[in-house]
Structures are given as structure tokens and as C-alpha cells.
VMD Tcl script that draws the C-alpha trace (Angstrom):
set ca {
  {2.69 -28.03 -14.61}
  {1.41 -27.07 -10.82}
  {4.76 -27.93 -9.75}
  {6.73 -25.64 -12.50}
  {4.35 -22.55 -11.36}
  {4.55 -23.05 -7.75}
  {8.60 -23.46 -8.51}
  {8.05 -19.87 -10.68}
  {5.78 -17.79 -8.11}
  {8.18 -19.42 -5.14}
  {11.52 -17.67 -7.36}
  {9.43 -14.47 -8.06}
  {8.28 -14.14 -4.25}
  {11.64 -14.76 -3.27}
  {13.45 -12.27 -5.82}
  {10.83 -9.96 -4.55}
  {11.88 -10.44 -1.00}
  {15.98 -9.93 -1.84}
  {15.10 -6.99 -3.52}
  {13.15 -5.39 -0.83}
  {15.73 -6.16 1.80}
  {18.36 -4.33 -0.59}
  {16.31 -1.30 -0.94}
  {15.00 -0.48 2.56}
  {17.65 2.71 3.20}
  {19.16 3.07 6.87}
  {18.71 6.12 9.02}
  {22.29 6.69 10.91}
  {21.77 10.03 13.39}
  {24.85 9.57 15.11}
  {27.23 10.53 12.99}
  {24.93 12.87 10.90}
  {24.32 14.61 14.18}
  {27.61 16.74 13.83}
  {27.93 17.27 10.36}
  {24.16 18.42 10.16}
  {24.73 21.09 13.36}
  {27.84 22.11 11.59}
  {26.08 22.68 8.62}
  {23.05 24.66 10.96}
  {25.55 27.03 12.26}
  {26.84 28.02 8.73}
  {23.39 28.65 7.78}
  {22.37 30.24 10.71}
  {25.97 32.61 10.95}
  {24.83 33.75 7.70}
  {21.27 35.00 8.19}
  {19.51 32.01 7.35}
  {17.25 29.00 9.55}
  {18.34 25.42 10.16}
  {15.16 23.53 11.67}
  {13.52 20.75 10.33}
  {11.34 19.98 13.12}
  {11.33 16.56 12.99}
  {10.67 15.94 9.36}
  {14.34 14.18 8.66}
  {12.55 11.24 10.40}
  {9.24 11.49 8.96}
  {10.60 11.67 5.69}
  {12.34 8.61 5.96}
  {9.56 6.56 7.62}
  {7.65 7.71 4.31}
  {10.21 6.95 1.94}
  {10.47 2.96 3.83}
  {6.95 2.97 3.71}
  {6.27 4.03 0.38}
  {9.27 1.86 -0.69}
  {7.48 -1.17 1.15}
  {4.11 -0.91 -0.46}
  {5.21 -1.24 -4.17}
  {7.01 -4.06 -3.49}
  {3.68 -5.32 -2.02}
  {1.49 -3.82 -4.86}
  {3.66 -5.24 -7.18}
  {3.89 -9.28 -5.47}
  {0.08 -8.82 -5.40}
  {-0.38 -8.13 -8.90}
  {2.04 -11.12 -9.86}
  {-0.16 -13.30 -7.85}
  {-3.27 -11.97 -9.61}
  {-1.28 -13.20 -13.06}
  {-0.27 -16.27 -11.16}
  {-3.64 -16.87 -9.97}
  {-5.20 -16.55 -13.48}
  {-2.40 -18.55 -15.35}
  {-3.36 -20.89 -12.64}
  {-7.52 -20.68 -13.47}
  {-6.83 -20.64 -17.25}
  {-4.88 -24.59 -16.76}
  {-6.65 -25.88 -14.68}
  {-8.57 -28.10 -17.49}
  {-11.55 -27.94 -15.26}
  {-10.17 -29.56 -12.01}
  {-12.45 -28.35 -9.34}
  {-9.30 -28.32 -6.78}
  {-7.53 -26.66 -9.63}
  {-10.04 -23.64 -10.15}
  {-10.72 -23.46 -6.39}
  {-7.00 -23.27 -5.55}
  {-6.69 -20.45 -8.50}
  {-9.41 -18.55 -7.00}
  {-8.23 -18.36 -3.58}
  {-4.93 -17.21 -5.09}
  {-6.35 -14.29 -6.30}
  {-8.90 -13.13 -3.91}
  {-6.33 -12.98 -1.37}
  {-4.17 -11.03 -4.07}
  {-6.49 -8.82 -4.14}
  {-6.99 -9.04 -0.45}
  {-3.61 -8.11 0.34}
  {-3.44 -5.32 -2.15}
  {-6.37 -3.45 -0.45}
  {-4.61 -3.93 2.89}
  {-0.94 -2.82 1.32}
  {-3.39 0.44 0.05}
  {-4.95 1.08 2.83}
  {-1.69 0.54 4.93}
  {-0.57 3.76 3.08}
  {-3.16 5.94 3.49}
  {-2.83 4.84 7.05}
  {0.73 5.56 7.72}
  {0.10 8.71 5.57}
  {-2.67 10.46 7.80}
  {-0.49 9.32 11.12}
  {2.35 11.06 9.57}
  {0.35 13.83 8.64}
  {-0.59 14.37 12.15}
  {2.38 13.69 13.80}
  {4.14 16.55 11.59}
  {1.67 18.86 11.99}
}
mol new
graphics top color blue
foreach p $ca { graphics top sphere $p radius 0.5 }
foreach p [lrange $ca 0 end-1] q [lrange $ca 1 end] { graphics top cylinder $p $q radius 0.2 }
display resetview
């Protein structure tokens, strides 16, 4: 049974790491570069303003960030079921209960850090930007 749920939260974890490898988006300047001053000097011949001030990049650190910490928050909270399945068979092993525990007190260790990591990068951004 402890080898069938280590073989389950092993396939979740990596699943979980595939996933987040597909989804983190790429930032390519160069050849945005020209098509975005082109664009600029359309808006700009016809009254209007092209800046962004930096906020392409900002955005986009956000968006990895943001992207980043759900796949976190969402590993964590599997390990908190994980951790309980765990606590619920462990028939009363000692090792069993102690190894279920850990499990999810570092769950829940690593969900406050992937929460506070957020509000982190947040306020930096926030300052950077401003």
C-alpha cells in the first residue's frame, strides 16, 4: 500500500512538473521590437501615445509568477490529501503516522512560502513599476 501511494504522489508530482514546464510562456523582444515600434508610430502619427514604460516585462514576470504559484498551491494541497490518505492507513504504525504528519506539515509549509512568495514578488513589482 506505501509503495502504490508513493508510486501515485511520485506520477502526480511529476505530471505536475510536465505541466508547469508546458505552461511557463516565453518573452521574445527581438523580434517584437520592430513590429511593436511599427505599431507606436501608427498610433502616435495618428494623435495617440505608445509607452508602456516598462510594464510589457512586468506583466510577464507576473503572469510566470502567478502561473508558478498555482502549480505550487495546487502540489501542496495534493500532498495535504496524500498526507492524510497516508495518516488515515497507517493502522496505527508509529513510523506510519509520523511519516504522514511530516507530509503534511511541510505541505502546509510550502504553501505558506508559495503565498508569501506572491505577495513578495507582488510588492517588488509594485515598486519597481511605480
Amino acid at each position: 500500500m506505501r509503495n502504490k501511494l508513493k508510486l501515485i504522489a511520485a506520477a502526480i508530482a511529476l505530471s505536475l512538473g510536465l505541466a508547469g514546464a508546458a505552461a511557463v510562456p516565453a518573452y521574445a523582444q527581438g523580434a517584437a521590437g520592430g513590429a511593436k515600434s511599427a505599431v507606436c508610430e501608427g498610433i502616435t502619427a495618428g494623435g495617440g501615445a505608445c509607452s508602456d514604460n516598462g510594464q510589457g516585462l512586468s506583466k510577464v514576470i507576473s503572469t510566470v509568477i502567478s502561473i508558478l504559484s498555482i502549480i505550487v498551491g495546487l502540489a501542496a494541497v495534493i500532498m495535504i490529501i496524500v498526507g492524510g490518505l497516508k495518516y488515515v492507513t497507517s493502522g496505527g504504525d508509529s513510523s506510519s503516522i509520523a511519516s504522514a504528519k511530516s507530509t503534511i506539515i511541510y505541505a502546509l509549509v510550502g504553501l505558506v512560502i508559495a503565498a508569501l512568495a506572491q505577495l513578495i514578488v507582488r510588492f517588488v513589482l509594485g515598486k519597481a513599476t511605480a
